[in-house]
KEKE-3310 file (N, C-alpha, C; in steps of 0.2 Angstrom, whole numbers, plus 5000, padded with zeros to 4 digits):
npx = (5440:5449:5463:5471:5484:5483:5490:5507:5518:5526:5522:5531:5528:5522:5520:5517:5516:5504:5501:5502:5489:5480:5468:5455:5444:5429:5416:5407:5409:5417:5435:5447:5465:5473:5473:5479:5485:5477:5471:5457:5456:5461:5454:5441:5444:5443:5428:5424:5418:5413:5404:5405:5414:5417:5422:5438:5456:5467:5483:5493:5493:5500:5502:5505:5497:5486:5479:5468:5457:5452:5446:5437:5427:5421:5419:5407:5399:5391:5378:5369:5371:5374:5381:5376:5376:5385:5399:5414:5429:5444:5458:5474:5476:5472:5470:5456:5455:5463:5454:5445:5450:5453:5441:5436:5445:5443:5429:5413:5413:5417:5410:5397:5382:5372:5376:5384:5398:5409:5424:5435:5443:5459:5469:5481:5475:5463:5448:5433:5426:5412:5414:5426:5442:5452:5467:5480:5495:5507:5518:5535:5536:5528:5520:5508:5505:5500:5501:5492:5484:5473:5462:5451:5435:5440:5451:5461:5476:5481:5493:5495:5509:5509:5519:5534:5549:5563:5553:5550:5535:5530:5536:5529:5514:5516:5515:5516:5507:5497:5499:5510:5512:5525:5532:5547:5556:5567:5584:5596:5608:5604:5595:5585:5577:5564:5561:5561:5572:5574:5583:5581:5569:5566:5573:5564:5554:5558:5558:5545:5539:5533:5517:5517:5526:5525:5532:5531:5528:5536:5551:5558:5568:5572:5565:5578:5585:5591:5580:5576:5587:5591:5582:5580:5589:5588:5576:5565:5555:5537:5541:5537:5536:5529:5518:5505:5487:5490:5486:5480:5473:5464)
npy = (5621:5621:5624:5627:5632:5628:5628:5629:5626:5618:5607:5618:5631:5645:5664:5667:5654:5641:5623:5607:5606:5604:5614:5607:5612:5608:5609:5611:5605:5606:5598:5593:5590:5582:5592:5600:5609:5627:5626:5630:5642:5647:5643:5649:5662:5660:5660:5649:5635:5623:5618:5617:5608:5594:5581:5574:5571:5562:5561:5557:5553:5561:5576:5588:5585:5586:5590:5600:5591:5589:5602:5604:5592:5595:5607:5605:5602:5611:5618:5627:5628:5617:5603:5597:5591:5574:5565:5562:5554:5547:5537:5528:5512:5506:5520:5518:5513:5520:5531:5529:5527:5540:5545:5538:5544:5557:5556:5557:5570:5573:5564:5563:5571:5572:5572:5560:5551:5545:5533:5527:5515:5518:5510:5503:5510:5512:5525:5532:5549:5557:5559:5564:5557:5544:5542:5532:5527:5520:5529:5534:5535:5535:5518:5522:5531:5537:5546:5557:5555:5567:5566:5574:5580:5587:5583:5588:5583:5583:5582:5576:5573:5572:5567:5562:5550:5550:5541:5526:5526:5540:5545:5538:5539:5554:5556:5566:5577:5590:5599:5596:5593:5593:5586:5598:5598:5603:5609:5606:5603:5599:5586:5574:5561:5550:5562:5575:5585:5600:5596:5583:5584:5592:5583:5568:5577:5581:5566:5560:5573:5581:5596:5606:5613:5612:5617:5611:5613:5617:5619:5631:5634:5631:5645:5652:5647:5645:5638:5635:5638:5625:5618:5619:5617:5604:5600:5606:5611:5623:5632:5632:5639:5637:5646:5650:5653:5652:5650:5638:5641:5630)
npz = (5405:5420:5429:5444:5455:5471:5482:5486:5494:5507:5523:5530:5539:5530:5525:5509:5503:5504:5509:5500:5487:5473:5463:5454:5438:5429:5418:5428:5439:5454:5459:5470:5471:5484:5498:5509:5520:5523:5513:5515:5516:5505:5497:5500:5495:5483:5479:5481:5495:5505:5503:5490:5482:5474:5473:5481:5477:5482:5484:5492:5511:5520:5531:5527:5514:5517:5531:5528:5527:5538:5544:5532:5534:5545:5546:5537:5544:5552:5561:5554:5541:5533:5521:5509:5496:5492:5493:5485:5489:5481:5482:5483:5487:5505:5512:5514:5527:5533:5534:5540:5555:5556:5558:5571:5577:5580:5585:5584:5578:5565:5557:5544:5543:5534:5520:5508:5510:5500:5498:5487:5482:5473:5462:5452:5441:5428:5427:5426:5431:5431:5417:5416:5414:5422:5426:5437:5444:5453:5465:5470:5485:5497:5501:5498:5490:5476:5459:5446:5431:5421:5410:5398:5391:5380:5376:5383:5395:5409:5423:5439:5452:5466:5480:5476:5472:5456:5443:5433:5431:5434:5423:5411:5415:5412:5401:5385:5390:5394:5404:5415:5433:5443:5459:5468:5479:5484:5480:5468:5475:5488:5487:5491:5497:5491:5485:5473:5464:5453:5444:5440:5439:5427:5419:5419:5416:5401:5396:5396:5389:5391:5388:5394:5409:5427:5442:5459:5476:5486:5497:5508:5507:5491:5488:5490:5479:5461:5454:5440:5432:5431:5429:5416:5408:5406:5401:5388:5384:5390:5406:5423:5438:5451:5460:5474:5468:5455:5437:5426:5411:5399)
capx = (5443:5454:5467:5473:5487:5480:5494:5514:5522:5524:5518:5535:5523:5525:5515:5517:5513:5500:5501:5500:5483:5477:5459:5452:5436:5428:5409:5401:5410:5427:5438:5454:5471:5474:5470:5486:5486:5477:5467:5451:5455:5460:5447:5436:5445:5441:5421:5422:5416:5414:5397:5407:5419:5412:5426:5444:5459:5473:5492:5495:5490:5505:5500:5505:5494:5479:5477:5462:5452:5448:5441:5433:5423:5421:5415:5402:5392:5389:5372:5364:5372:5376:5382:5370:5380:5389:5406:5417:5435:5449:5466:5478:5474:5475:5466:5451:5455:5466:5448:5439:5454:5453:5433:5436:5449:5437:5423:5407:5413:5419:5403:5392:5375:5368:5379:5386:5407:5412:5430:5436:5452:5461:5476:5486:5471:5460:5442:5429:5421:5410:5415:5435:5444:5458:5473:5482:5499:5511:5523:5541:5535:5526:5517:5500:5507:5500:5500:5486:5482:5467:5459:5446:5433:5442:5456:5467:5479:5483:5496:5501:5514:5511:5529:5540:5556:5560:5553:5548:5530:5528:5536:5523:5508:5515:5518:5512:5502:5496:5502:5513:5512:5529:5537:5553:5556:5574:5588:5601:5614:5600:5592:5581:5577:5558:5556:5565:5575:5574:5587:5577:5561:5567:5575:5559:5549:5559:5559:5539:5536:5525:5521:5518:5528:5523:5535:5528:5530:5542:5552:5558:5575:5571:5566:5585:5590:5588:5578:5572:5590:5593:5576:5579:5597:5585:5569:5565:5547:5536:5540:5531:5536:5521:5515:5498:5484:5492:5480:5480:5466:5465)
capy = (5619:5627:5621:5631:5630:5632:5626:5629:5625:5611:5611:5623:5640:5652:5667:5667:5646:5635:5615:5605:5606:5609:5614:5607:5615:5607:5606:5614:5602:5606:5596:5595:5585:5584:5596:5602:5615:5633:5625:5631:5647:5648:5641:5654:5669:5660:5660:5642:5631:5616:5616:5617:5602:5587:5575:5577:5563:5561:5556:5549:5554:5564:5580:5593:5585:5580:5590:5603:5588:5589:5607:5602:5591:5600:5614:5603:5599:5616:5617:5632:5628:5608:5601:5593:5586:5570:5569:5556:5554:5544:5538:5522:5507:5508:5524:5517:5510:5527:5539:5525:5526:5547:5546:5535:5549:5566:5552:5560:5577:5572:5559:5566:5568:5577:5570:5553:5551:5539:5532:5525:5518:5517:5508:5506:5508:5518:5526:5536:5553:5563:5559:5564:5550:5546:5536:5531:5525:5520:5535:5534:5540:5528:5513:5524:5535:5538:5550:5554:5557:5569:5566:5580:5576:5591:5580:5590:5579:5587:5575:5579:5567:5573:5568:5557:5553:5552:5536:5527:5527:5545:5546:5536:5547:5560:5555:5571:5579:5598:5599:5592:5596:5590:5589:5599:5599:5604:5612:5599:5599:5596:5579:5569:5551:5552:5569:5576:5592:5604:5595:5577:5586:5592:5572:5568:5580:5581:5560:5561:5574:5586:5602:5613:5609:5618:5616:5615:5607:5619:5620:5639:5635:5635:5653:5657:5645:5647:5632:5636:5636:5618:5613:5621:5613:5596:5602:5609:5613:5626:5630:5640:5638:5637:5651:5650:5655:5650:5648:5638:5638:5627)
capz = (5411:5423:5433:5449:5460:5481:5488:5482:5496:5511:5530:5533:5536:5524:5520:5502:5501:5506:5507:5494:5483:5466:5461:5446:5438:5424:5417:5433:5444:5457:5461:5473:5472:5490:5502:5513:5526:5521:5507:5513:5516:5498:5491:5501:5492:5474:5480:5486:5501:5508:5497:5483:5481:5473:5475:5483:5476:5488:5482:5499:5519:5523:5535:5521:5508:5520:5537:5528:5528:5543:5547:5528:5536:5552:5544:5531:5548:5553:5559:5551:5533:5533:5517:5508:5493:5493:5493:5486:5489:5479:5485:5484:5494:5511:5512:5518:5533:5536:5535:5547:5560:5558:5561:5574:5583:5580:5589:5581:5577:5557:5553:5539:5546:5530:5515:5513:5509:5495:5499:5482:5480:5466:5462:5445:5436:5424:5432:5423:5435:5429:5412:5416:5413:5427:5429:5443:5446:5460:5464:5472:5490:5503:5499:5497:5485:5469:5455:5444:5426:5420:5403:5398:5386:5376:5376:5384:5398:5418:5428:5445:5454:5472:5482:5473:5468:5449:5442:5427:5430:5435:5416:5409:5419:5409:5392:5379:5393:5392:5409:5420:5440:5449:5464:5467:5485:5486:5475:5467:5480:5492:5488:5500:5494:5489:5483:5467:5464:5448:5437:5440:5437:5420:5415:5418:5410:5395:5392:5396:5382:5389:5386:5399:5416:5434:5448:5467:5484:5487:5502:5509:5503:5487:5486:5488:5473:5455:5450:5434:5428:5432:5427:5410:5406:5405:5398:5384:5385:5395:5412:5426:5443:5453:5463:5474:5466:5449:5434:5418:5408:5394)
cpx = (5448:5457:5472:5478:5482:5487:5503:5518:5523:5521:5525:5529:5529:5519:5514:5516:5510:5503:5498:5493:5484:5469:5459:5446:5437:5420:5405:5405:5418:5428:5446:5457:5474:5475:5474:5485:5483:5473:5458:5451:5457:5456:5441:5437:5444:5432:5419:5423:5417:5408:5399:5412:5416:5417:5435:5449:5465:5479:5493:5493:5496:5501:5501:5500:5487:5475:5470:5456:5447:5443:5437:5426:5420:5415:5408:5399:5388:5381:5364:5365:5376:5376:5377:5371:5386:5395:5411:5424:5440:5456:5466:5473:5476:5471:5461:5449:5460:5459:5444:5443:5454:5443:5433:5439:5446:5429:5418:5407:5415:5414:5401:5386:5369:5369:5380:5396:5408:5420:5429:5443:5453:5469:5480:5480:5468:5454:5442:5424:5418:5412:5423:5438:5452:5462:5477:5489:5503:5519:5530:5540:5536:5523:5509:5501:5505:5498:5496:5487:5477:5467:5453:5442:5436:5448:5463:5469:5481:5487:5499:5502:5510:5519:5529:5545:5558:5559:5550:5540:5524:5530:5529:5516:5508:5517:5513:5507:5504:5500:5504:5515:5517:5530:5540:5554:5562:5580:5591:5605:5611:5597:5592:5578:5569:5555:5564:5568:5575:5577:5584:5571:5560:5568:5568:5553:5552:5557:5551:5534:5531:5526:5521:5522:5529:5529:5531:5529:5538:5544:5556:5564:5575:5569:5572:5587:5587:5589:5576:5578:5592:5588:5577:5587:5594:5580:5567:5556:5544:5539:5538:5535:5532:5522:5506:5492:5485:5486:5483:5475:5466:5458)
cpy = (5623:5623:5627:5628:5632:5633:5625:5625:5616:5613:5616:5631:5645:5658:5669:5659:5643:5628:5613:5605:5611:5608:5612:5609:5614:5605:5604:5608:5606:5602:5596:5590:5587:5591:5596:5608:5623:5632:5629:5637:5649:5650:5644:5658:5668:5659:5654:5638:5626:5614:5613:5610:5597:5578:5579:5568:5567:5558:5552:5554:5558:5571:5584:5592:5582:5584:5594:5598:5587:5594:5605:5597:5592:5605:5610:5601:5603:5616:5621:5633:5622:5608:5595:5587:5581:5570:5561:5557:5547:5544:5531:5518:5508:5514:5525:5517:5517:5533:5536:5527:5536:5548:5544:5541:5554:5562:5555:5568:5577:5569:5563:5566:5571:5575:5564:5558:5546:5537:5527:5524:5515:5515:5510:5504:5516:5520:5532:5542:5558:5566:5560:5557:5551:5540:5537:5527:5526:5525:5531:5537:5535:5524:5515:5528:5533:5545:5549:5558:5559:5569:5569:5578:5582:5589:5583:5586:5586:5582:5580:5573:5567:5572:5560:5556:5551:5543:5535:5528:5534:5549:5543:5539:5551:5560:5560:5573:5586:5600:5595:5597:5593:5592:5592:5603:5603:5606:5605:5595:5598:5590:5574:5564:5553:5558:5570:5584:5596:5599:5586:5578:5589:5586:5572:5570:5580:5572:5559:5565:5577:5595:5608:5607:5613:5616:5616:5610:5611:5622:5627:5638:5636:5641:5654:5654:5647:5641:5632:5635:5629:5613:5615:5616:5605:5598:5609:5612:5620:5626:5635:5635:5640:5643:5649:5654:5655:5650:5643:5638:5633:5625)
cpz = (5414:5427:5439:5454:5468:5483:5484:5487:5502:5518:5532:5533:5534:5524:5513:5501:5506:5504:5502:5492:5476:5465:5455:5444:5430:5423:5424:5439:5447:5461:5465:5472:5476:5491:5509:5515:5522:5514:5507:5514:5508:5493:5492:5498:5485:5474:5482:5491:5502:5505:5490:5479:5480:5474:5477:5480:5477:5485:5486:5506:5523:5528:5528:5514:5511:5523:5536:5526:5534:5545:5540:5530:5543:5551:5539:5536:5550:5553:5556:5542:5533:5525:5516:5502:5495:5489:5492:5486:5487:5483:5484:5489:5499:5515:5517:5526:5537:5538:5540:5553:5561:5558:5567:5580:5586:5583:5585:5577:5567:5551:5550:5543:5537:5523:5518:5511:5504:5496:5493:5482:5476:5464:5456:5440:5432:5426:5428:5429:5433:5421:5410:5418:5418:5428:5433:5443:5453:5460:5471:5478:5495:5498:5496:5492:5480:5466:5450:5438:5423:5414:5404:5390:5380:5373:5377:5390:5405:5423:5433:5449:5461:5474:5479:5471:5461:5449:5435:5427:5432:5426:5413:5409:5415:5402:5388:5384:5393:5397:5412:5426:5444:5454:5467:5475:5489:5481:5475:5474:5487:5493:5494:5496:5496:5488:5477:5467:5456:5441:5436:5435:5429:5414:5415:5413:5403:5392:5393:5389:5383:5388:5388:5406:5422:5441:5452:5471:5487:5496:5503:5508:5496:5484:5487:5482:5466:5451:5444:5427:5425:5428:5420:5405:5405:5401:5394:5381:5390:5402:5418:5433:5450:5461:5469:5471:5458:5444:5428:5415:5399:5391)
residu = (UNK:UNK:UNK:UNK:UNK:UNK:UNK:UNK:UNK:UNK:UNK:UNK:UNK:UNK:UNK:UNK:UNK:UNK:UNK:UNK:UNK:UNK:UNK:UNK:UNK:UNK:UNK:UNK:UNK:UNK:UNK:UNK:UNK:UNK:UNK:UNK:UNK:UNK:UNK:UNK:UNK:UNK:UNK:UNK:UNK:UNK:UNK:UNK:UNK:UNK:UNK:UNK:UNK:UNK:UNK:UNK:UNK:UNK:UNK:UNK:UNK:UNK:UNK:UNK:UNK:UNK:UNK:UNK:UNK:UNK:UNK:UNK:UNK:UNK:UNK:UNK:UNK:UNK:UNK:UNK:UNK:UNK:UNK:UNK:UNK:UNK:UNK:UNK:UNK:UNK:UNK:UNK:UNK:UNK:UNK:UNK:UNK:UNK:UNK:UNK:UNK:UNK:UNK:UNK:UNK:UNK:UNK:UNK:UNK:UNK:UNK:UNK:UNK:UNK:UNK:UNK:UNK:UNK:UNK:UNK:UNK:UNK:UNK:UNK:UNK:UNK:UNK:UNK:UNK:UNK:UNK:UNK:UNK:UNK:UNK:UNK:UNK:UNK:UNK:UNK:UNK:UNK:UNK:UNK:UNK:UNK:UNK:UNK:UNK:UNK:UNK:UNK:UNK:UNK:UNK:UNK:UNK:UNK:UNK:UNK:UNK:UNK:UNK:UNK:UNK:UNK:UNK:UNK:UNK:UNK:UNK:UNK:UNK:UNK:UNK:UNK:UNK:UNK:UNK:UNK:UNK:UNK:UNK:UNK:UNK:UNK:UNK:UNK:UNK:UNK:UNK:UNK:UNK:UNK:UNK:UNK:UNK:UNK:UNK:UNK:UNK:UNK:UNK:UNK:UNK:UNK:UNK:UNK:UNK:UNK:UNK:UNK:UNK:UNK:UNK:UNK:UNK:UNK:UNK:UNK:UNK:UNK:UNK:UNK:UNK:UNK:UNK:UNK:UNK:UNK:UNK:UNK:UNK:UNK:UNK:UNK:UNK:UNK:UNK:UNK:UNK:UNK:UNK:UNK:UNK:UNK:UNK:UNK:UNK:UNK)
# end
């Protein structure tokens, strides 16, 4: 399995980061944790389409973790190479009635005519796809927020929060996980109420106990600070400060 960052950054344009997303690739399948601004041009430069992606799961509907759904499906009607694979999509409650009311807007331009859409939500629970095993909790953001935990049947563990600010059940998510994928939106002396900063993001990872931990969601002010110090002063484990195009492979 492999785990790839797309997307390090938020909708501030950058050209060094994309909008949030992370690829998952596991047992012939790929999957995305949402799909923020410039994901698809990414995921052309790793050999993949709009063919390619078998399911997408959404932390929450914000514009920076959302808006490449749309040319995603734009692009899957195209009429001289139509997507033909069905496509299912995970997120929180609420969800649903969010992807009918963005169908509703692009009037006919977004409907599937070739493939279906699976809308699945998933609350604080457990759910088996394609034999990865996924759990789900409610994140410190909006009301739609959640963060997810990937089990492999290799039994290596994958948690990424999306945006949250620190909480116990973003701990829990990441209890003894291979990887942990946070937040970290803002230096210390910056703090914004639902999003975490370096020295958060290390409390957390350290009292979770895992044993890689990837920084991302980074806004353009943290490239002037030195987060790594702040996150290391808490956490005592791996740490990588995500980059787009990131790999783990496990």
């Amino acid at each position: 399995m492999k785990v790839t960052i797309i997307g390090s950054g938020t909708m501030v344009p950058s050209n060094e980061r994309n909008s949030s997303g992370v690829l998952l690739e596991y047992e012939n399948t790929c999957s995305m944790v949402d799909f923020g601004y410039g994901s698809m041009h990414s995921l052309l430069k790793k050999g993949l389409t709009y063919h390619d992606i078998d399911r997408i799961y959404f932390t929450h509907n914000h514009p920076d973790h959302i808006c490449d759904l749309i040319p995603f499906l734009f692009a899957s009607r195209y009429p001289k190479d139509p997507r033909k694979k069905d496509l299912q999509i995970i997120a929180g409650p609420g969800f649903k009635q969010f992807f009918d009311t963005l169908m509703k807007a692009y009037k006919n331009w977004l409907v599937p005519t070739t493939y279906k859409v699976e809308i699945i939500e998933q609350d604080e629970e457990t759910k088996s796809y394609d034999g990865l095993v996924v759990t789900s909790k409610k994140m410190k953001h909006i009301e739609l927020s959640r963060g997810y935990r990937f089990e492999f049947s290799n039994g290596k563990s994958v948690v990424v929060s999306g945006d949250t600010d620190y909480c116990d059940e973003m701990i829990d998510l990441g209890r003894k996980a291979d990887l942990m994928i946070l937040e970290c939106s803002m230096p210390d002396e910056m703090k914004v109420q639902g999003h975490m900063t370096p020295s958060e993001c290390g409390k957390l990872a350290q009292k979770a106990n895992c044993r890689k931990l990837c920084l991302t969601h980074f806004y353009p002010v943290c490239d002037q600070k030195n987060l790594r110090e702040k996150c290391l002063a808490e956490y005592s484990g791996d740490l990588f400060l995500a980059e787009d195009f990131m790999e783990f492979d496990f």
